[in-house]
C-alpha positions in Angstrom: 8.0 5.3 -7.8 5.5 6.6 -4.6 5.7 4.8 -1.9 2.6 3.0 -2.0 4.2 1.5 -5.3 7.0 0.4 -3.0 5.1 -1.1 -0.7 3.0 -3.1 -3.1 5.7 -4.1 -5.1 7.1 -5.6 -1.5 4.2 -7.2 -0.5 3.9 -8.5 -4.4 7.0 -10.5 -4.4 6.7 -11.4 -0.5 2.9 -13.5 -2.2 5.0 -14.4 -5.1 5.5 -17.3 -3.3 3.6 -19.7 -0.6 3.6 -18.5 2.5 2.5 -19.6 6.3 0.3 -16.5 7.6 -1.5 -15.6 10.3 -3.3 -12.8 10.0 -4.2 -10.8 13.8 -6.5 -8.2 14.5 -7.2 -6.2 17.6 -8.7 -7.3 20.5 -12.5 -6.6 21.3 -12.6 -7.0 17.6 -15.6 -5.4 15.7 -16.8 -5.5 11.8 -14.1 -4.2 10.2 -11.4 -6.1 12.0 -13.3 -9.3 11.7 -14.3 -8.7 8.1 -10.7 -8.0 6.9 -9.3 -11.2 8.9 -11.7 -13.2 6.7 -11.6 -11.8 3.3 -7.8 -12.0 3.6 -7.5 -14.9 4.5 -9.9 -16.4 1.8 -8.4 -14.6 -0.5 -5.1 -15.9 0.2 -5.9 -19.3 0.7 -7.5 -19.4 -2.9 -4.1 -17.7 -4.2 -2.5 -20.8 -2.8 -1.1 -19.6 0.8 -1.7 -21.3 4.1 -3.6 -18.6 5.8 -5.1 -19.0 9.9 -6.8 -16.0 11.7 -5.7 -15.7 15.5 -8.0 -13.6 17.4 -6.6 -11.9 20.7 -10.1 -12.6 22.4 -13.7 -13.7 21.2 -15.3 -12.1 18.2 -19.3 -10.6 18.8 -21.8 -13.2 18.1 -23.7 -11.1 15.5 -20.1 -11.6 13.1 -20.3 -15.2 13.1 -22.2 -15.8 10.3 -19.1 -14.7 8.1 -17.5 -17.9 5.9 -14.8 -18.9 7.7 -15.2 -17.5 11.3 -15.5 -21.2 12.5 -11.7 -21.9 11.9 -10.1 -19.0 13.9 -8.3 -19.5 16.9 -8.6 -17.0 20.0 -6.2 -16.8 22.0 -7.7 -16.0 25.1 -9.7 -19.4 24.8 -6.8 -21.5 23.2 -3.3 -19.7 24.3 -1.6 -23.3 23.2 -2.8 -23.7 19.9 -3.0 -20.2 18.8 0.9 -20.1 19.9 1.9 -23.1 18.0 0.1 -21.3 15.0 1.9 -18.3 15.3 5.1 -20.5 15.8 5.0 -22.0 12.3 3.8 -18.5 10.5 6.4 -17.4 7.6 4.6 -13.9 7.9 2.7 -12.2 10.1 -0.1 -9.7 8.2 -1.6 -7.3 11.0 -5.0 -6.1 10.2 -6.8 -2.8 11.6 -4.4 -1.3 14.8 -1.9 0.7 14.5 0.7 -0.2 17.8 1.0 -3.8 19.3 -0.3 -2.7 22.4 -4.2 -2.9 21.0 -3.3 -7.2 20.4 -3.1 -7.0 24.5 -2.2 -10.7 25.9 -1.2 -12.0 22.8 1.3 -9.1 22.1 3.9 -10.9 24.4 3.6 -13.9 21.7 4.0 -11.8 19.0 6.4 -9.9 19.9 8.8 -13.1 20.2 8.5 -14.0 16.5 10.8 -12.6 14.5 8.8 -12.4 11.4 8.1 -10.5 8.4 5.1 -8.3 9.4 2.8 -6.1 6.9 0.4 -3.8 8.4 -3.2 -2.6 6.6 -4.8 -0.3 8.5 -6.7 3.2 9.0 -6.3 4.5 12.2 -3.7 7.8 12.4 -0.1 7.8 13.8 0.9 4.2 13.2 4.0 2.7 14.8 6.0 2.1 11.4 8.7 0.5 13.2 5.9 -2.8 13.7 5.9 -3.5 10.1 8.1 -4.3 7.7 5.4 -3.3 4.6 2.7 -0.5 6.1 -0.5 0.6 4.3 -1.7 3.2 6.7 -4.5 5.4 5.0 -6.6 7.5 7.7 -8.6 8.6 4.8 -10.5 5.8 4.0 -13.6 4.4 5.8 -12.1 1.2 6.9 -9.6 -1.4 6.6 -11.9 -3.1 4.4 -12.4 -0.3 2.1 -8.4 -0.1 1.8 -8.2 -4.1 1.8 -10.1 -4.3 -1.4 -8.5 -1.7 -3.1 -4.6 -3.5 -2.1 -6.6 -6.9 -3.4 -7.6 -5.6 -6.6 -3.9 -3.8 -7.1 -2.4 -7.7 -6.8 -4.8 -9.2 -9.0 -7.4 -10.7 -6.8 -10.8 -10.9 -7.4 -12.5 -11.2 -3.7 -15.2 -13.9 -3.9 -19.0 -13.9 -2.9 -18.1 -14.8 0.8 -14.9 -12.4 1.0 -16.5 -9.6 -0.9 -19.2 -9.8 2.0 -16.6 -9.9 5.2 -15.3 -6.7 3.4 -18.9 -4.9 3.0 -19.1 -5.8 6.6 -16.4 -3.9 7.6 -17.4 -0.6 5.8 -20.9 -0.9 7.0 -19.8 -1.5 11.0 -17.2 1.1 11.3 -19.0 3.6 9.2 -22.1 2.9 10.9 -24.4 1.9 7.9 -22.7 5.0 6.0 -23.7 7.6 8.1 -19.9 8.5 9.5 -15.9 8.3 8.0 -18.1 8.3 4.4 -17.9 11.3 2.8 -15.5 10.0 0.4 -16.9 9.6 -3.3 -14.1 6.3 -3.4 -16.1 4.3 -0.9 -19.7 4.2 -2.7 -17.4 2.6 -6.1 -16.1 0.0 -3.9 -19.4 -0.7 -2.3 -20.9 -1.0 -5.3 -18.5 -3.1 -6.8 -18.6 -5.2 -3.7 -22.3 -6.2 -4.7 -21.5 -6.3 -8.1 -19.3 -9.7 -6.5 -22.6 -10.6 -5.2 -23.0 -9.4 -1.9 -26.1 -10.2 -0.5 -26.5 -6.6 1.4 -30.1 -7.7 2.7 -28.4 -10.9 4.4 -25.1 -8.8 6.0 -27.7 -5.8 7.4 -30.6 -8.6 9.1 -27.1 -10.5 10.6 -25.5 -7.6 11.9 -27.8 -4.8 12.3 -30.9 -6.4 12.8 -30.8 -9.9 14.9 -30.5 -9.3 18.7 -31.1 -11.8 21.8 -34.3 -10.3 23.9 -31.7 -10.3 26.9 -29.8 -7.7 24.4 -32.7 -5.4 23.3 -33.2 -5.2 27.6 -29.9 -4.5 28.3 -30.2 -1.4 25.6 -33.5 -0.6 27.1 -31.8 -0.5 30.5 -28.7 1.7 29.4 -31.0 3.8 27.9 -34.0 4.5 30.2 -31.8 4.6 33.4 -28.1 5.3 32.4 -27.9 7.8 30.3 -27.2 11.0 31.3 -26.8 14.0 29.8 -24.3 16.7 30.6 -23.4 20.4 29.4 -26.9 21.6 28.4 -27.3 18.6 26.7 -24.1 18.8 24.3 -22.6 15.5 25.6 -24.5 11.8 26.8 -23.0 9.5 28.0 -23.9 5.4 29.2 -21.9 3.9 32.2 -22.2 0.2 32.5 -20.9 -2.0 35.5 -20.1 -5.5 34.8 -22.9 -6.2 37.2 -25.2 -4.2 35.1 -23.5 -6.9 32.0 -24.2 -9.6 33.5 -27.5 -8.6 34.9 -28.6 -9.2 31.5 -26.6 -12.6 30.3 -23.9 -10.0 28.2 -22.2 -11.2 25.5 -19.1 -10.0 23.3 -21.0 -7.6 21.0 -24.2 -6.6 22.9 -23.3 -3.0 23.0 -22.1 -2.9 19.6 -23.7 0.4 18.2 -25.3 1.7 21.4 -23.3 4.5 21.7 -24.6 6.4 18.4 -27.6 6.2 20.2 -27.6 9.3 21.9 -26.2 11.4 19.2 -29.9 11.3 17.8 -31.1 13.2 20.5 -31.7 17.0 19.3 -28.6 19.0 21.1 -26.1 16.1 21.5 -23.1 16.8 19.7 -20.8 14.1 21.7 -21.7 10.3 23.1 -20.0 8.1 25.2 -20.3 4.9 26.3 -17.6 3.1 29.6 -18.3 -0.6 30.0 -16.2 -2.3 33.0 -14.1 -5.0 32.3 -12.4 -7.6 34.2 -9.3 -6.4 36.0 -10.2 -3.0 36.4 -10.5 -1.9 32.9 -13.1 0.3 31.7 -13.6 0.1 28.0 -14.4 3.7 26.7 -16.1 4.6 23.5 -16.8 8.0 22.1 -18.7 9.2 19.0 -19.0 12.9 18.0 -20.8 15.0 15.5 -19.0 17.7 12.8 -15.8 19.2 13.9 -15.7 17.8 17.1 -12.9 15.3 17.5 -13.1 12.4 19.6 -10.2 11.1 18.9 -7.7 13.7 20.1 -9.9 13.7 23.1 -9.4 9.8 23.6 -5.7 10.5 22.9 -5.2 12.4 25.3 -7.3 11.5 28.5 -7.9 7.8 27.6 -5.1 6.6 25.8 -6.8 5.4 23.1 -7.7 7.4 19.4 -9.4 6.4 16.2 -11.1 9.2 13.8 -12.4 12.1 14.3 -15.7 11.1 15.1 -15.6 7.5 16.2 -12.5 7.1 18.4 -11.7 4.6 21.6 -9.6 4.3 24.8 -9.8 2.7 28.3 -9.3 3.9 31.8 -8.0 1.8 34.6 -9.6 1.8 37.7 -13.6 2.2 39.2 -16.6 2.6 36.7 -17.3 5.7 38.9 -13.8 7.2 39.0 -14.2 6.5 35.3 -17.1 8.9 35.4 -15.2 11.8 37.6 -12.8 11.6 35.1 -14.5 11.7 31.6 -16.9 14.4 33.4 -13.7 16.8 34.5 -11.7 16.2 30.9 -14.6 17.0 29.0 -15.4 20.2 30.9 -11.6 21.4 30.0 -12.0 19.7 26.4 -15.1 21.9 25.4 -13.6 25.1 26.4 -10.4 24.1 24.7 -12.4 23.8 21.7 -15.0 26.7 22.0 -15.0 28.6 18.3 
């Protein structure tokens, strides 16, 4: 028997029988960690399971749309209630990170529940000692791409609403196909998806294509006047102070897909994007083109990873020291790499 079997047989008889779940993404959630909260927990509320979604922090307005977003807790607005949640959970089902560390605030929580734990995700090098049952495929697009093929192994059929939380999820973090899809496997389970009736006109207008006027400035601004480009043009990247944010009324999910931006310029090869955050954290996103790979890059100066060519981190500290550093890594990560 593999050990995918294994694990599905363990999850299998963990469902056999009504559970209490909360099911936990990571913070700064996106699509995919959004759209897999939901479709699980739909689908395991209609199998018969008490099933809650706890956020670590506020999901992007442009996700809210989704059946069932209206019933999660966060965490950072609710620590009380999303605690007493967790406190009655029979099992704990962790959905798109791979360490504890990316649940931030609410890790502390978690980590004080001694709980049966499985773990669906995609991201490489997951801590195995977090779950008890771990699907951990880097090889797929998304954790909704692998959450609707473990569905479909157990029986369930995703319905309408879930099957379009999951083509969600593929569509953000493969950015409308055009990255982490080259994969034969994910065009059968999008087309099965809206074969369960997706609505793909609806899901692409909500997230893709409906944006406040303070958010289309706010990408104007970044840019028109932040964007610079570096080694011959090989590399952009977008620096954004929290001034800058709230210059132009941000909100969670106002620089979603911003930095692809630059990678249509002719010559750019590798984007980035460092928003501050309270505290002294600068989020730090990185997209890339071909062989390049962001996430070893991320790894190792940011502390962060992801895939090859869509990968995350964070940097503690000034927006501009932030700058002096990603400047000085990638200048020694582009020689490392030179063919």
């Amino acid at each position: 028997m593999s050990d995918f079997s294994k694990q599905l047989d363990g999850l299998s008889e963990r469902l056999s029988q009504p559970q209490n779940i909360v099911i936990v993404p990571h913070k700064d959630p996106d699509g995919d960690a959004i759209g897999s909260c939901l479709a699980w927990c739909r689908v395991l509320n209609a199998a018969g399971h008490k099933s809650t979604v706890v956020l670590p922090d506020a999901a992007p307005a442009s996700l809210l749309w989704m059946e069932g977003s209206a019933s999660m807790l966060v965490f950072a607005e609710d620590a009380e209630g999303a605690t007493a949640r967790i406190a009655e959970a029979t099992l704990l089902l962790y959905l798109d990170f791979n360490t504890l560390s990316r649940t931030g605030k609410l890790a502390a929580v978690l980590q004080e529940r001694t709980l049966p734990v499985v773990l669906i995700d995609h991201h490489p090098f997951p801590d195995t000692s977090l779950a008890e049952i771990l699907f951990s495929e880097v090889k797929v697009s998304s954790t909704c791409e692998l959450s609707y093929g473990l569905m479909k192994a157990l029986g369930f059929v995703p319905d309408k609403a879930a099957a379009e939380c999951l083509y969600t999820g593929i569509m953000t973090d493969t950015g409308m196909l055009n990255h982490n899809s080259a994969h034969p496997a994910i065009y059968k389970t999008v087309a099965e998806l809206l074969e369960l009736g997706v609505d793909k006109d609806k899901v692409h207008r909500e997230v893709f294509h409906s944006s406040s006027a303070s958010r289309m400035r706010l990408i104007g601004h970044a840019l028109c006047n932040k964007m610079h480009l570096l080694f011959g043009g090989k590399v952009a990247y977008i620096a954004l102070s929290d001034e800058e944010l709230q210059a132009f009324d941000y909100r969670a999910g106002d620089t979603e897909g911003l930095v692809n931006m630059p990678l249509s310029i002719e010559g750019v090869e590798i984007a980035a994007l460092m928003t501050e955050k309270e505290g002294g954290q600068i989020k730090m996103s990185f997209r890339s083109k071909g062989k390049l790979a962001v996430n070893a890059f991320s790894e190792q100066y940011f502390s962060g990873g992801g895939h090859r060519n869509a990968a995350g981190g964070e940097f503690w500290g000034t927006l501009a020291d932030a700058e002096v550093r990603f400047k000085e890594s990638m200048s020694v990560y582009l020689q490392d790499v030179k063919p």
